[in-house]
C-alpha positions in Angstrom: -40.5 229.7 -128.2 -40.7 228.1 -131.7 -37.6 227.7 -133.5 -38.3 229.0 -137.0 -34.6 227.7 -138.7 -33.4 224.9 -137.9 -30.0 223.4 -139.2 -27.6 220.3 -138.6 -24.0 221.3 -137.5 -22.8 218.0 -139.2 -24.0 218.9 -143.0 -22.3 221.1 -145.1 -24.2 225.1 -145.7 -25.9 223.9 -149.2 -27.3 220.4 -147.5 -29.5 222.9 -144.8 -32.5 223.2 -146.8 -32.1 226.1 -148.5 -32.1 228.0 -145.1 -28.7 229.7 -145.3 -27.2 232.0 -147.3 -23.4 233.6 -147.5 -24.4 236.8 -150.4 -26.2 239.9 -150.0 -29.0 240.2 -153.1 -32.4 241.1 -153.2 -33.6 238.6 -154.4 -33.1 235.5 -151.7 -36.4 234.3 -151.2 -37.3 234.8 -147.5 -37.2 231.0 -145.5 -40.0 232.4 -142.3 -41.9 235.6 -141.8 -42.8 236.8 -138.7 -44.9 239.3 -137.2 -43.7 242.7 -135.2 -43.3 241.7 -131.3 -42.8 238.1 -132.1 -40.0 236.3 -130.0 -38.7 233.4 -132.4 -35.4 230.9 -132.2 -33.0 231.0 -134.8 -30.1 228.3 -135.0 -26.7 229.0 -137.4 -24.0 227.9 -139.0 -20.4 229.2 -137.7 -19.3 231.6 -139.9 -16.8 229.2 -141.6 -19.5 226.3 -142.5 -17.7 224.6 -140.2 -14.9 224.3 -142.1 -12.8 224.9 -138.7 -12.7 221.7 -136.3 -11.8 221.3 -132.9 -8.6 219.2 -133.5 -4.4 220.2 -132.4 -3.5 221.8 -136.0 -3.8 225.1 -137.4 -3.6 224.2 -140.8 -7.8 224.5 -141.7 -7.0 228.2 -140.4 -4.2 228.2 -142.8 -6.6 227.0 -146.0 -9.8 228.3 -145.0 -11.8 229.1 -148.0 -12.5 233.1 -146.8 -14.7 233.6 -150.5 -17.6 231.3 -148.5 -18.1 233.4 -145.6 -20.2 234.4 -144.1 -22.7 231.6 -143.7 -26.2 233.2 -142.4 -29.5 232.1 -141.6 -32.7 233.2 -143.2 -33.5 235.9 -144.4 -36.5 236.3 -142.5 -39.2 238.6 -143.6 -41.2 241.1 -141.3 -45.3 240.9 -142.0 -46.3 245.0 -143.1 -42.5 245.8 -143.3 -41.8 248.6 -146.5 -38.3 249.3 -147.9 -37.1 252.0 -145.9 -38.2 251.1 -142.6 -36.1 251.0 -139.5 -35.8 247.7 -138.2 -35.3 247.6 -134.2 -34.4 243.8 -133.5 -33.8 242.7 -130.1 -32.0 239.7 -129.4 -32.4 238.2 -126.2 -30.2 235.4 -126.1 -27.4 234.2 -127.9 -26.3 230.7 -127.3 -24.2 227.4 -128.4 -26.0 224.4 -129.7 -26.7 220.8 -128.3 -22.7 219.0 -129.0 -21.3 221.9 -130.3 -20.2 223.8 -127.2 -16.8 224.9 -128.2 -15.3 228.1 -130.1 -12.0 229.0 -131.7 -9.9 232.0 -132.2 -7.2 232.2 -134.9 -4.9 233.9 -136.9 -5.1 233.4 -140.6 -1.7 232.9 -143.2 -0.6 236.4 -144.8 -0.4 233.8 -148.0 -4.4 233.5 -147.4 -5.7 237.1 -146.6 -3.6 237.4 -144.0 -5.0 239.8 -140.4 -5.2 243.2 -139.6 -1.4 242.6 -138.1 -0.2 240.1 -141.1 3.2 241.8 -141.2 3.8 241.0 -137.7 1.9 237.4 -137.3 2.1 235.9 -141.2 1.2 232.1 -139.9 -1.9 230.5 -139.0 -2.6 230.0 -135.4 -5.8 228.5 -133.6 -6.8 227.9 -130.2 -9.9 226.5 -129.5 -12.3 227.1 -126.6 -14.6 225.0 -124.5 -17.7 226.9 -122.8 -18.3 225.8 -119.3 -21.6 228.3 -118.6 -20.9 232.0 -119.2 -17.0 230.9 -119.4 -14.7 229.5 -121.8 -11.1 227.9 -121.2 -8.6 226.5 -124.1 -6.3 223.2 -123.6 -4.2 225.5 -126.4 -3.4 228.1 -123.9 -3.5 227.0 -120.5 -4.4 228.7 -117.4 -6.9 231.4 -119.0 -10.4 231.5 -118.4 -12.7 234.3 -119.5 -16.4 235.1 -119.6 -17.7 235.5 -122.6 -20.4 237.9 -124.5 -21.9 236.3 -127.1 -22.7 237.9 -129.7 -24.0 237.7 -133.2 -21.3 238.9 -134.7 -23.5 239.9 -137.9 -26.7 240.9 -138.3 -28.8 242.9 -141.8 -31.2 243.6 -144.0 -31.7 242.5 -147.5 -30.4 245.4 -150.1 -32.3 246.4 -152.8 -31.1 246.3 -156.3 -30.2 250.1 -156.4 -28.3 249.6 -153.0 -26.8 246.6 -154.3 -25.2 248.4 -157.4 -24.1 251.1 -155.4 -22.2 248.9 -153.2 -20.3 247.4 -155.9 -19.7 250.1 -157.8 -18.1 251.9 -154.2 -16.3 248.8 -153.4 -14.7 247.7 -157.1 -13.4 251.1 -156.9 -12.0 250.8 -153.5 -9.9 247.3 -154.6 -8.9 249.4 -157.7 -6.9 251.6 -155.8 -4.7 249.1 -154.6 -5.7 245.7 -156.1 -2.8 243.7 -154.7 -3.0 244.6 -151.3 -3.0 242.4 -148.6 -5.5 241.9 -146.8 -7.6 243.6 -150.1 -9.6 246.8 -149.6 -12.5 244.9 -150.2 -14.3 241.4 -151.0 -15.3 241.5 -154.5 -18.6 239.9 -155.9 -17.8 236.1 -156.3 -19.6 233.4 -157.6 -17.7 230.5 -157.0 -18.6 229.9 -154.0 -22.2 231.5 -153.3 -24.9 230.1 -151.4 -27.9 232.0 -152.7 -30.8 230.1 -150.0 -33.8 228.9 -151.7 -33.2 230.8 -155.2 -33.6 228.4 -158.1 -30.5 227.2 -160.1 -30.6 229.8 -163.2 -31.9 232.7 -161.1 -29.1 231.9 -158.1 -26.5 231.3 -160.9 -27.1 235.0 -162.2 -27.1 236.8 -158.6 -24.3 235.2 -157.5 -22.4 237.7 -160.3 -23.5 240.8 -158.3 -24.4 239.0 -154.9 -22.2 241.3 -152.3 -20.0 239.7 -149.9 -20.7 239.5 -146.1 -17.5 241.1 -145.4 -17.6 244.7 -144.9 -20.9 246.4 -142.5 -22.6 248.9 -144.8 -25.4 250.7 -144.6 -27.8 247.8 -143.6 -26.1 246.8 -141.3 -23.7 243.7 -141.4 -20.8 242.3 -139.9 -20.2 244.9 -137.3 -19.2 242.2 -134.4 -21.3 243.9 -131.5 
């Protein structure tokens, strides 16, 4: 099975050749086509850019930058694919990489986004996991072992501009609502920090105004974590 992106675990998202990409814009050049029925290998970033590490203190959960995620591979484009289509993807596999078999969980700071319980938990916590097989144990909380489903965690399609507007325009209005919530009602557009793949400088610079964030599913699809 040919493995159509590739990326190093030990460089940062915007040394991977242009292969990654942490906005939603039309118009993120696509890094592989493939055909319908082809079985392909993709490799990825954590969500974080690996700004977690597998060390004894919470405090990178405490500063994570949450404005970069999430970090995604591609896009990849279908060959005889139209706006509008349904897109059935089956993914067969989902796996860890060569030296990089270990996972975390955490709780982030209320004073940096906080969790869907911030009230309750405010301060960072992380545990990190080592897969043995299908299983996974942590030296952070001892005497638990579970098997684990892998999954992608987020998965969609590119928007087009129309789409794209309409998002925005739904989701500003959301965070107006209640704009100092915590969490927010919504990840607004934010330049700073976007990796727009292969677009070039001027063109990236622009998009990265309007790019959506990875947040939220929508109607593509997105982070729905099944």
């Amino acid at each position: 099975m040919d493995t159509i992106i590739k990326i190093d675990v030990k460089k940062p998202a915007s040394e991977q050749n242009g292969v990654i990409h942490n906005r939603w814009h039309p118009e993120i050049p696509m890094v592989a086509m493939v055909k319908p029925g082809d079985e392909f290998r993709v490799e990825c970033l954590d969500w974080t850019g690996g700004q977690i590490k597998n060390d004894e203190t919470a405090n990178d959960v405490r500063d994570v930058d949450l404005t970069q995620v999430h970090y995604l591979s591609g896009p990849i484009g279908v060959e005889g694919a139209e706006p509008g289509d349904l897109m059935v993807v089956d993914i067969l596999d989902v796996g860890v990489l060569k030296d990089s078999e270990w996972g975390f969980t955490g709780i982030f700071a209320k004073e940096n986004g906080g969790g869907f319980l911030v009230n309750q938990y405010p301060d960072a916590r992380k545990a990190c996991w080592d897969f043995h097989g299908i299983y996974a144990s942590s030296r952070h909380i001892p005497g638990v072992e579970f098997a684990g489903i892998m999954h992608p965690g987020l998965i969609g399609c590119l928007p087009s501009k129309e789409l794209l507007a309409e998002w925005n325009k739904r989701e500003s209005g959301l965070v107006a609502t209640d704009p100092e919530r915590v969490p927010p009602l919504a990840a607004l557009p934010y330049a700073g920090t976007a990796v727009m793949g292969r677009m070039k400088p001027d063109a990236a610079a622009a998009a990265a105004k309007e790019g959506a964030r990875t947040v939220p599913p929508r109607e593509h699809g997105g982070n729905c974590d099944i």
